[in-house]
N, C-alpha and C positions, 0 to 999 in steps of 0.2 A: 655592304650593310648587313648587319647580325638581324637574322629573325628569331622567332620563338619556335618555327617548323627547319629542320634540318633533314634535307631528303637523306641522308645515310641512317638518320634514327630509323626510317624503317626498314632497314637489315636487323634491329634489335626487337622487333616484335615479338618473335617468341621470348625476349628477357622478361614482359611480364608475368608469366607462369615462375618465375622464381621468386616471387613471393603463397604461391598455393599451387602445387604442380599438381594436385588432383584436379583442380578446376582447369587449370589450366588444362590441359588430355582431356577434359567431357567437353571444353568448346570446342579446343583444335577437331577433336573428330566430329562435332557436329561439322563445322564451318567445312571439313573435309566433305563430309556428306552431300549439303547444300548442293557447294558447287561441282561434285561426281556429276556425270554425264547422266542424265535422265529421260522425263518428259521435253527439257531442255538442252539444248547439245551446251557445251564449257563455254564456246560462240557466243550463245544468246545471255546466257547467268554473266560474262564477261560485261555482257555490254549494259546489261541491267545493270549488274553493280558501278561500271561507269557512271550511269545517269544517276544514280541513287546516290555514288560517291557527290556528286555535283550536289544535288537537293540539302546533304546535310554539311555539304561544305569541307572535307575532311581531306586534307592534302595528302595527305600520306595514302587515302584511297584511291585517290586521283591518280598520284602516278600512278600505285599498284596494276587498277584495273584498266588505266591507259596500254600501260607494259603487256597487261595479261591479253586483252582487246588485241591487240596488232599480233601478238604471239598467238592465238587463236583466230588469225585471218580476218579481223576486220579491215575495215579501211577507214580513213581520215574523213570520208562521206557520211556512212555510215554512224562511224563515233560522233561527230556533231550531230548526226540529226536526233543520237538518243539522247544529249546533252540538250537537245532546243526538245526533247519530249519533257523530259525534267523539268525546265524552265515554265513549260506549259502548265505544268500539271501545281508546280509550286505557286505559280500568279494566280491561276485559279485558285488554287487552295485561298489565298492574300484573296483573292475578291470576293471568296462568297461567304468568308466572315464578315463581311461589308453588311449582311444581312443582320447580323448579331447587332452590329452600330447603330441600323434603321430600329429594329427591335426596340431599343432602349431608350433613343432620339424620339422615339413615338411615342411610349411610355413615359418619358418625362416632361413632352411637350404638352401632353393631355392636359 
C-alpha cells in the first residue's frame, strides 16, 4: 500500500535548502548546535527528540531519532518510557484545556 510518508524521503532532507541555501546553513548549524554534546550528553537530546518526535507525530522524526537513540546507546526500555513520557505530558496537555470548556459551559449556563 502507497503512503504519503516514504522512509527513503528522509535521506533527502538536506534537498530542502535548495530552494534558500542561506537559510538552509543558519538552521543546519543551529540544529547542529542544539544537539552538540552539552549540559545534555547526544544520549539524552536523542531521546528527547524521540519523545517530542512522538508528541508532534512526524515519521520521518521517529525513525531518525529511533536510529539516532539506539546509535547513542539507548535501549528499547528506555526509548518507550520517554515515548509513555510524551504521551503523558500530551493527555495532560488534552485535559486541562477541559478547564477552558468548564470556563465557557459556565459562562453560558449563567
Amino acid at each position: 500500500m502507497d503512503t504519503y510518508y516514504h522512509s527513503h524521503d528522509l535521506s533527502k532532507f538536506a534537498d530542502i535548502g535548495k530552494g534558500n541555501q542561506d537559510l538552509w546553513k543558519k538552521f543546519k548549524g543551529y540544529y547542529d548546535a542544539v544537539f552538540a554534546e552539552g549540559a545534555l550528553t547526544e544520549r539524552e537530546k536523542a531521546l528527547i527528540a524521540l519523545a517530542v518526535a512522538h508528541t508532534v507525530q512526524c515519521p520521518y522524526c521517529i525513525d531518525a531519532y529511533t536510529q539516532a537513540s539506539l546509535e547513542k546507546g539507548s535501549n528499547l526500555e528506555e526509548m518507550t518510557e520517554a515515548v509513555h513520557v510524551a504521551c503523558a505530558i500530551r493527555g495532560g496537555a488534552s485535559l486541562v484545556h477541559g478547564i477552558q470548556m468548564r470556563n465557557v459551559a459556565d459562562k453560558l449556563s449563567m
